[in-house]
Backbone as numpy.savetxt, mean C-alpha at the origin, in Angstrom:
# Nx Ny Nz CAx CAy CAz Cx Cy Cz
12.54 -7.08 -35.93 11.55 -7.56 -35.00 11.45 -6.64 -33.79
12.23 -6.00 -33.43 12.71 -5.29 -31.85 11.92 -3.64 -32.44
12.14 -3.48 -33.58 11.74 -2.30 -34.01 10.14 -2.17 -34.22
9.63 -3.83 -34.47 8.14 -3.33 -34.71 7.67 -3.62 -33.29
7.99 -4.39 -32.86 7.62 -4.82 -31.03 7.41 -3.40 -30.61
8.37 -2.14 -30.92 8.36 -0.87 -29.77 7.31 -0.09 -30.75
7.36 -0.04 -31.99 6.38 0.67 -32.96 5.30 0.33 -32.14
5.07 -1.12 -31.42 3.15 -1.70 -31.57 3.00 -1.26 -29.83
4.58 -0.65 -29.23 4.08 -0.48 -27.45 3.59 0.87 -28.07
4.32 2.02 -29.06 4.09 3.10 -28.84 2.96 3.22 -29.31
2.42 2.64 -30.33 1.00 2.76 -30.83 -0.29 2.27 -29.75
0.18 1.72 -28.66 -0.41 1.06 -27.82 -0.64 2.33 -26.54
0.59 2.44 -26.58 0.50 3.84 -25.41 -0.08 4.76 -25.75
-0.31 5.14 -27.33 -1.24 6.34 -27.53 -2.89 6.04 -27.45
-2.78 5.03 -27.61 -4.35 4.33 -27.84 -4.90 4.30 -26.50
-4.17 3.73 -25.27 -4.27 3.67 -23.75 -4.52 4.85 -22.76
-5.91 5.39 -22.38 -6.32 5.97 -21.87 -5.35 6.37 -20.49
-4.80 5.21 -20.22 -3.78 5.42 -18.92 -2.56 5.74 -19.08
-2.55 5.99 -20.43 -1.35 6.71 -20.36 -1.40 7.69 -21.00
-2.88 8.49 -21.64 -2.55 9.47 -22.38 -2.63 10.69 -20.84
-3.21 10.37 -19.92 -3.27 11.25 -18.74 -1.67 11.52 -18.56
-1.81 12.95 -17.55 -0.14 12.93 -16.95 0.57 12.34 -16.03
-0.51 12.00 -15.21 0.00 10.67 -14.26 0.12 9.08 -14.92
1.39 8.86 -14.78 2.01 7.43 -14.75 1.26 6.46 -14.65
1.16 5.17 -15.39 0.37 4.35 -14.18 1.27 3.69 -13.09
2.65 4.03 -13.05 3.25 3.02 -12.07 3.44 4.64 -10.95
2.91 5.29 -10.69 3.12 6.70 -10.11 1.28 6.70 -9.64
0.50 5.96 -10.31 -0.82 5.69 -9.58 -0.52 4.67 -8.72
0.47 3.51 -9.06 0.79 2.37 -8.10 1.43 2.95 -7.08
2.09 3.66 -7.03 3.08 4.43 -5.96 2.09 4.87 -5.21
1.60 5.42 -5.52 0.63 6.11 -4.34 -0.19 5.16 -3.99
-0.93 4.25 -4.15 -2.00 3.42 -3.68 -0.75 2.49 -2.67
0.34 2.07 -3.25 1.20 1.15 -2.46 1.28 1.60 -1.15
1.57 3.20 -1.33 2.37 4.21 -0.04 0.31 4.04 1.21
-0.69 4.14 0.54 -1.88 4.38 1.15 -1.79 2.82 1.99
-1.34 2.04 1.21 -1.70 0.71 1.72 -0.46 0.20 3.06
0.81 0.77 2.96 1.44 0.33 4.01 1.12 1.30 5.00
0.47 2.68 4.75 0.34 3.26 5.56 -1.12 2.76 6.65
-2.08 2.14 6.09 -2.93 1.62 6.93 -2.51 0.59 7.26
-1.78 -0.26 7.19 -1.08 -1.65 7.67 -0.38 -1.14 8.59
0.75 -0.02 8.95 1.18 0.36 10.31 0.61 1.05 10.80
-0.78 1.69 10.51 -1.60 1.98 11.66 -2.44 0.72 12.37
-2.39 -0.36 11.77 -2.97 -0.91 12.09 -1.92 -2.34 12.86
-0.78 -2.21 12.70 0.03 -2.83 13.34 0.41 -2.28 14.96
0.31 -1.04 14.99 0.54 0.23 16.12 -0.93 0.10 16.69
-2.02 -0.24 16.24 -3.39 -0.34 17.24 -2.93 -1.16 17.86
-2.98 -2.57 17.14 -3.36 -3.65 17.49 -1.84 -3.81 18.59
-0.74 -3.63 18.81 0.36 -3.57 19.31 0.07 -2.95 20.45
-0.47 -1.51 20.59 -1.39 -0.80 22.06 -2.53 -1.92 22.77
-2.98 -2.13 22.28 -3.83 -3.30 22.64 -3.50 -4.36 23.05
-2.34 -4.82 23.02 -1.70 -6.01 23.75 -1.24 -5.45 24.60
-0.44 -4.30 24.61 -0.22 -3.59 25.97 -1.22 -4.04 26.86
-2.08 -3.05 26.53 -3.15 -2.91 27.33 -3.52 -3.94 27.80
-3.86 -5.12 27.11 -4.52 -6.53 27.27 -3.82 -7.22 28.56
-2.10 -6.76 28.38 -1.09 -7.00 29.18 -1.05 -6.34 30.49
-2.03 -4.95 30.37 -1.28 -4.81 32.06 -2.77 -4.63 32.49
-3.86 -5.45 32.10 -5.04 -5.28 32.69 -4.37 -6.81 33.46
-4.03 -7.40 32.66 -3.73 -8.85 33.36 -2.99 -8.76 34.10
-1.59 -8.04 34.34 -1.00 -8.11 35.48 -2.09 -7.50 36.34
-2.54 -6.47 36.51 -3.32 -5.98 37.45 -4.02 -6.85 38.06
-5.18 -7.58 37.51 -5.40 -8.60 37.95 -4.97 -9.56 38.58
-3.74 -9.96 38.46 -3.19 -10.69 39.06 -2.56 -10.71 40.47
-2.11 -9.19 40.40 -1.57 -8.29 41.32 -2.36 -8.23 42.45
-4.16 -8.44 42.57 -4.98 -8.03 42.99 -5.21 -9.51 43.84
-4.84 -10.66 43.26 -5.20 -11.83 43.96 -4.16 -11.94 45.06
């Protein structure tokens, strides 16, 4: 049973467009993963400047009364 299960992945992997390429598909996941945390801490680092900011417009303000 274990022997035809891997016969029907390998016949499967040749048939599979995504894997007859040289890139991986878990090496296409790698990279889209790495794109995706990388806009999530740019976008954690905006939005983080921005409370700064948000923060010392308000003290200022306050400073001013």
């Amino acid at each position: 049973m274990a022997m035809e299960c891997r016969q029907n992945f390998q016949n499967y992997v040749k048939t599979n467009p995504m894997y007859k390429d040289s890139n991986r598909p878990w090496t296409i996941i790698e990279r889209l993963s790495e794109r995706i945390i990388d806009e999530l801490l740019k976008e954690v680092a905006t939005e983080a400047k921005l409370d700064i900011m948000i923060n010392d417009i308000y003290n200022m303000e306050l400073q001013r009364e």
